[in-house]
C-alpha positions in Angstrom: 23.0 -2.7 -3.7 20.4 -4.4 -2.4 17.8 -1.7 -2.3 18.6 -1.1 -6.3 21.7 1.1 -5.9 23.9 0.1 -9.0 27.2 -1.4 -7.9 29.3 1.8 -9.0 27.0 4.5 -7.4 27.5 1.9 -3.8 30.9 1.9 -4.0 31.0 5.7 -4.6 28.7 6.2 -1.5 31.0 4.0 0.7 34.0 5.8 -0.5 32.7 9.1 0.1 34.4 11.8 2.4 31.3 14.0 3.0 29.6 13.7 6.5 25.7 12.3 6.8 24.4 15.3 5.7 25.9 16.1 2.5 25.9 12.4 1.8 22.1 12.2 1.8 21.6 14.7 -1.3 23.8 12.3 -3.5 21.9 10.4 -6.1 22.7 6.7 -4.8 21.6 7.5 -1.0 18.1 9.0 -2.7 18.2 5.9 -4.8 18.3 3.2 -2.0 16.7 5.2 0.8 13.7 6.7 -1.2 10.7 8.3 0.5 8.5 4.7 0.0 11.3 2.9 1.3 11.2 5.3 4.3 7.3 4.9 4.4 7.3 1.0 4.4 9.9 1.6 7.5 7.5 3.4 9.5 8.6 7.0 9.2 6.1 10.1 8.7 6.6 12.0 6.4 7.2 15.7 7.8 6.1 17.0 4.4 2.5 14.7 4.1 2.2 16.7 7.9 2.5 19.8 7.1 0.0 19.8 4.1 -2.4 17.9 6.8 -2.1 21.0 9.4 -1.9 23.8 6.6 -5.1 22.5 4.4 -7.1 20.7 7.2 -7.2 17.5 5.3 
């Protein structure tokens, strides 16, 4: 909740039965764990990568 997830999607994210994987393509994981929350936590993105490699940028 503290990275903007509403208090009904957390608790439906906490509750869930799926493994890691599936988990991450539900809405409140992709709310709190967004790619510039990733970015301001040091991660690359493989995607910003690719382009760099593919166009030479």
């Amino acid at each position: 909740m503290k990275l903007g997830v509403s208090e009904r999607l957390a608790i439906a994210c906490g509750i869930t039965s799926k493994g890691p994987c599936r988990s991450s393509k539900t809405k409140g994981i992709n709310i709190a764990l967004g790619n510039d929350y990733l970015a301001s936590q040091g991660l690359v993105s493989l995607r910003d990568i690719w382009i760099n490699i593919h166009y030479g940028k």
